[in-house]
C-alpha positions as CSV (number, residue, x, y, z in Angstrom):
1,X,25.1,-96.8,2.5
2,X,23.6,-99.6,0.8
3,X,19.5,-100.6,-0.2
4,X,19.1,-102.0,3.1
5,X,20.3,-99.8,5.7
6,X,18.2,-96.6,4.0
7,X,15.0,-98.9,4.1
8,X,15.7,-99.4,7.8
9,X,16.1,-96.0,8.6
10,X,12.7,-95.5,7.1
11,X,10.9,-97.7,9.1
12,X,9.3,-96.5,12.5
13,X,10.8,-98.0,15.5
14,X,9.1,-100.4,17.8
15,X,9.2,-100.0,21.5
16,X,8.1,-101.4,24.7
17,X,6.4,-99.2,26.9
18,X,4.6,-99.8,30.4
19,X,2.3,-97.9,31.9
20,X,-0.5,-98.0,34.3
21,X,-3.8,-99.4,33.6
22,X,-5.7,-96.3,34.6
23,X,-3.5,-94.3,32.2
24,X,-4.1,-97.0,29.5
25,X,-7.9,-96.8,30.2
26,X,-7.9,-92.8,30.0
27,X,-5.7,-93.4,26.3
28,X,-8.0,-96.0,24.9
29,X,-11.1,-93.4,26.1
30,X,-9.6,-90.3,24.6
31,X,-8.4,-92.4,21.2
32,X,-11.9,-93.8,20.6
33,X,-13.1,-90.1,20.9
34,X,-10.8,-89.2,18.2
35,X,-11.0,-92.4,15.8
36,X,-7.4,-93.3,16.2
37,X,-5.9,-97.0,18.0
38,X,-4.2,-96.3,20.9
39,X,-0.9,-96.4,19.2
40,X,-1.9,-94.0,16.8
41,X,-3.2,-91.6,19.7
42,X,0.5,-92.3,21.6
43,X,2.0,-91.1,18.3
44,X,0.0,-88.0,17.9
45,X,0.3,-87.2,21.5
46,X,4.3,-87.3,21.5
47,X,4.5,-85.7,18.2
48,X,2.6,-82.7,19.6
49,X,4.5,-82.8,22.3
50,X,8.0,-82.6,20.6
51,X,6.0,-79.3,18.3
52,X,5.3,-77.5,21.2
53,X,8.7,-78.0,22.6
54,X,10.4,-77.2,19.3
55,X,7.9,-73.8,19.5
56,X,8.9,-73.1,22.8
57,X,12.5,-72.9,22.1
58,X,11.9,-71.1,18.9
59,X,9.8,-68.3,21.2
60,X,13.3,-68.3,23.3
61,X,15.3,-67.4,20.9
62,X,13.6,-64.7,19.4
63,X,15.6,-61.4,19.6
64,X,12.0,-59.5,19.4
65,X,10.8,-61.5,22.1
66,X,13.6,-60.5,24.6
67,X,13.6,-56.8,24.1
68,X,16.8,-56.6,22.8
């Protein structure tokens, strides 16, 4: 793999998203309450979301957890 192909892989990736003004409103609320742009808060919100999943199936997979 050469220079340029492991500098794009760094990068973060740019997407489109729509949604509805009310949700933008509630977004732009909730990241002014927490100092962040509403990208920022996007970011934070779908990277806690993807923890908690990865959490969840951890807590599924636990032997101790099933009684076995």
């Amino acid at each position: 793999m050469d220079q340029s192909e492991n500098n794009s892989n760094d990068k973060k990736k740019q997407i489109i998203l729509r949604i509805s003004p009310k949700l933008w409103n509630e977004l732009a609320a909730w990241a002014e309450d927490d100092f962040r742009s509403i990208n920022g808060q996007i970011e934070y919100l779908l990277t806690e979301c993807v923890r908690q999943r990865r959490g969840k199936r951890l807590e599924k997979n636990d032997p101790e957890d099933s009684g076995e």
